[in-house]
C-alpha positions as CSV (number, residue, x, y, z in Angstrom):
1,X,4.0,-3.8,-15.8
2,X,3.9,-5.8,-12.5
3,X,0.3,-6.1,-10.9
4,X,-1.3,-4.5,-7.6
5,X,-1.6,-6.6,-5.0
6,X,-4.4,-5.5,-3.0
7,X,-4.1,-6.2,0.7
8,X,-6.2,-5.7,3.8
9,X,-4.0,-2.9,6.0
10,X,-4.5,-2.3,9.6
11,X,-4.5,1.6,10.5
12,X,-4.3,4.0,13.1
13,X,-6.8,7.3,12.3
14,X,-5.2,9.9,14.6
15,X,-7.8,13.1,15.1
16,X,-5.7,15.2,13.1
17,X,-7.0,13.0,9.8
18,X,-3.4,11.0,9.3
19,X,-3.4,7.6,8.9
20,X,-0.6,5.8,9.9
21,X,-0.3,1.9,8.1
22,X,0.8,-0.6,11.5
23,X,0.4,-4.3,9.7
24,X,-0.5,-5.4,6.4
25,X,-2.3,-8.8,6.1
26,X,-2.0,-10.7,3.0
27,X,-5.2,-13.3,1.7
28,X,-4.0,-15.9,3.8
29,X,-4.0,-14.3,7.0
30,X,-0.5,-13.5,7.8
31,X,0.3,-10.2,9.3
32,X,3.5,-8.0,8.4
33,X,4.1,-5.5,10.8
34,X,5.1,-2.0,9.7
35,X,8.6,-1.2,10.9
36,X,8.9,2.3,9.9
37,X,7.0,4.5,7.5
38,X,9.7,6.7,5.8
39,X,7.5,9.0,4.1
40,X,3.9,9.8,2.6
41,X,2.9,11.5,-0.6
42,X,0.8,11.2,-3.3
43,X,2.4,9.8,-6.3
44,X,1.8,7.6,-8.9
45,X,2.8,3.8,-9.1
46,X,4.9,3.8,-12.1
47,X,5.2,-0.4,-12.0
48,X,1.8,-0.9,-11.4
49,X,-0.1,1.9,-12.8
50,X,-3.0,4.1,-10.5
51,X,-2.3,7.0,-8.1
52,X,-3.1,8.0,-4.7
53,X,-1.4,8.4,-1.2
54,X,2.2,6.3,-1.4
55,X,3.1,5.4,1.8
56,X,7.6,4.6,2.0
57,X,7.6,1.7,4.0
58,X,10.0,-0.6,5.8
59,X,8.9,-3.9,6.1
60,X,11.0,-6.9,7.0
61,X,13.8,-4.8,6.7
62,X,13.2,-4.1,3.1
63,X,11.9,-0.7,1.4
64,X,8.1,-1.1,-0.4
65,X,6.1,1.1,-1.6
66,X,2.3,1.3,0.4
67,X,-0.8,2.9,-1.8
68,X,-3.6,4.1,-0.8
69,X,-5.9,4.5,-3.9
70,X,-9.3,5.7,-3.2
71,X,-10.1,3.3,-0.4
72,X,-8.1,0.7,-1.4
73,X,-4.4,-0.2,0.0
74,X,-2.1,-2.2,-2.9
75,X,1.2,-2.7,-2.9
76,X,3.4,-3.1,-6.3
77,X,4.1,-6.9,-7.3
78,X,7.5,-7.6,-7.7
């Protein structure tokens, strides 16, 4: 099982209650901007184990998977 890597997320809270992911920031400080978010549901992380809100995301021109667990973003080791 590959670990959750828990990551500080900048977010946009529209008034309707959405959240929309725009950058993740890693521990070191460098920002990844969110390209695209395909799609949002809750699911389960079947490499990393936990459940929440998975955001589809495209990131550097590569798919990842986004959770929102609690209030907590991770996103799945590789």
């Amino acid at each position: 099982m590959t670990n959750k890597i828990y990551v500080d997320v900048v977010t946009i809270h529209y008034k309707s209650g959405s959240i929309k992911p725009l950058f993740i920031v890693w521990s070191n400080g460098q920002k990844y901007p969110i390209d695209k978010v395909k799609n949002i549901c809750r699911a389960a992380s079947l490499k990393a184990g936990g459940c929440g809100i998975r955001y589809t995301c495209i990131i550097n021109n590569q798919e990842r998977y986004l959770f929102l667990e609690e209030n907590k973003w991770f996103i799945e080791g590789r």
